[in-house]
N, C-alpha and C positions, 0 to 999 in steps of 0.2 A: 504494500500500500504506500502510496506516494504522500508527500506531507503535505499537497492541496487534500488529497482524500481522506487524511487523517483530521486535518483541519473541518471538515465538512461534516464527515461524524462527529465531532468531538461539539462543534457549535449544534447540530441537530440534537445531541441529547443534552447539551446543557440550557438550550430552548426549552426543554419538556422537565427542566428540572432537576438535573444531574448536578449535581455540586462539582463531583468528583472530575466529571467533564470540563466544566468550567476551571475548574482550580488547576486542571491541565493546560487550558486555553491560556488561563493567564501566566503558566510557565514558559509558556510559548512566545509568549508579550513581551514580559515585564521588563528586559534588558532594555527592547525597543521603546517603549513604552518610558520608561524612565530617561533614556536619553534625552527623547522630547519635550518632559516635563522638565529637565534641567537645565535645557539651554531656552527654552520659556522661562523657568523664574528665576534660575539664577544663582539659588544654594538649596543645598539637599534638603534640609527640611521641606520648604515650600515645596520640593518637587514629588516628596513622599507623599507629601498631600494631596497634589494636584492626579499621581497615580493614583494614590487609594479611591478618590474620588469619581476618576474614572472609571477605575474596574466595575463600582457601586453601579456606577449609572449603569455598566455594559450590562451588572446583575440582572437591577433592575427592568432594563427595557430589554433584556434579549428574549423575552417572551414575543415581542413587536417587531423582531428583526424578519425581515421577508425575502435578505439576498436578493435587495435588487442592485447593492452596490456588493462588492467583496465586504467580508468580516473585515479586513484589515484596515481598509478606506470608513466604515463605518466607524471602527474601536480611534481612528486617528482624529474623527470629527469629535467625539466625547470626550478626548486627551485634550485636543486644542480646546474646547469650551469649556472645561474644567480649570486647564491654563487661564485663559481669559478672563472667568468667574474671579479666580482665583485675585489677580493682578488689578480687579477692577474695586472686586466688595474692598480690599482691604487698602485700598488706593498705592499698592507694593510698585514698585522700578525695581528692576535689575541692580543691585548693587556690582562692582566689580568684583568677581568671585574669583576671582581665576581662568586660567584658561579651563574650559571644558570641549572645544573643539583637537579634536588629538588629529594626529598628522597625517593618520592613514585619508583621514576624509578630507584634510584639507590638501592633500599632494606636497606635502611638504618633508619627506623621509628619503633622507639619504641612506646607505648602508652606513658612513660615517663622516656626520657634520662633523666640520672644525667647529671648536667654541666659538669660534664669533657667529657661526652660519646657526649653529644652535642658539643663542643669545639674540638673534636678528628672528628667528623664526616663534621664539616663544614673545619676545616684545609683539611680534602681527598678530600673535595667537589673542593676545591679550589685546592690543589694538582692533580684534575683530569683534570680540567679546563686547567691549567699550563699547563700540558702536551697534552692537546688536542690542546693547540695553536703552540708548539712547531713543531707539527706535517703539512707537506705539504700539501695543501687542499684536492688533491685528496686523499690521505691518510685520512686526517682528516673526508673525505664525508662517503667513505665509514662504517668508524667504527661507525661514528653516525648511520648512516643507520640502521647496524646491532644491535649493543649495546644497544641503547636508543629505536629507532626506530621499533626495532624487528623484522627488515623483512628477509626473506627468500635472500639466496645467489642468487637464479635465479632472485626473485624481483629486486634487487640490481642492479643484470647484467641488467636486462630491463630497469630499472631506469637511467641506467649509459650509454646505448650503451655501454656494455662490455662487453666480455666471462665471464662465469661463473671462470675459472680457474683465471682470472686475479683479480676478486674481492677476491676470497682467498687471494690471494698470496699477494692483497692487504692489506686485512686484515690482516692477519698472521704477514705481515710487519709493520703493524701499531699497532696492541698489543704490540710486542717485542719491539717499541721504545717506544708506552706509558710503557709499564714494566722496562726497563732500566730509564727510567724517575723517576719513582715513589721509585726506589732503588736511584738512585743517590741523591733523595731529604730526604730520608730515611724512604719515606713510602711504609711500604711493603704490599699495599693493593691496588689489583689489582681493573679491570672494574670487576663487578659480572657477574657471565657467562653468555650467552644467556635464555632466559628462552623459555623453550620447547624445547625439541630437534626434534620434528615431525615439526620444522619449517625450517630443515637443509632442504636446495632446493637444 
């Protein structure tokens, strides 16, 4: 069995009420899952939150869930609104927590940086971080989505209850103010581009 088709069982019996199912689904998540919550709020605590909160909701409504989007794109809409909720009720910003964008996803790993190529690399990490916080959540959601995340623009929209047109235009908005960020701090190195372009939805 393939891990779409384990995945499929695994949401069909915890739709009908399987714990055991569920609590596998979210073994499945939680890495992913938390990733997103941390580079949304910013330090662990809040983002243990914004998970826990999540999965609640996916409890709660996977009785409603009907597979007309993937589980994945669904669970990712209830992590970002959880985020969102989260950064809004409690009127929270991204503190500067450190880097949490590690190298493999930012194309930044050599077999062996010199210290300064290591010290130039963790200053962007953290200059990107800056400017991710600086950024309005929903702005902030979206580009993670895309950038680190890698998903497709329609995924996004489905993720977001959005038009396609608006997650550009979100996007597009939130590069040019992480890009005006990274200038005004004097680093002129942008997010790397998307990778794959057969993922433009």
């Amino acid at each position: 069995m393939n891990e779409q088709s384990r995945e499929q069982q695994l949401v069909s019996a915890a739709r009908d009420g399987d714990m055991d199912a569920f609590e596998a689904l979210v073994h499945l998540y939680e890495k992913r899952v938390f990733a997103l919550t941390l580079r949304m709020c910013g330090n662990p605590e809040d983002a243990a939150e914004a998970a826990q909160e999540a999965f609640l909701a996916a409890w709660q409504g996977l009785a409603f869930f009907r597979g007309e989007a993937s589980f994945s794109t669904w669970l990712y809409r209830l992590v970002s609104n959880a985020c969102v909720d989260l950064l809004r009720r409690d009127g929270r910003r991204r503190a500067s927590a450190g880097p949490s964008l590690d190298d493999e996803e930012l194309n930044l790993d050599d077999p062996a940086p010199s210290p300064q190529d290591a010290a130039e690399r963790q200053e962007l990490r953290e200059e990107i971080e800056r400017g991710l916080s600086a950024l309005s959540p929903e702005h902030r959601e979206v580009l993670i989505l895309r950038e680190i995340h890698q998903l497709r623009y329609d995924e996004i929209a489905d993720s977001l209850s959005l038009d396609v047109g608006t997650v550009k235009s979100r996007i597009s908005r939130a590069r040019k103010q992480l890009r005006n960020f990274l200038l005004k701090s004097g680093n002129f190195s942008p997010l790397p581009a998307s990778k794959g372009t057969e993922k433009e939805g």
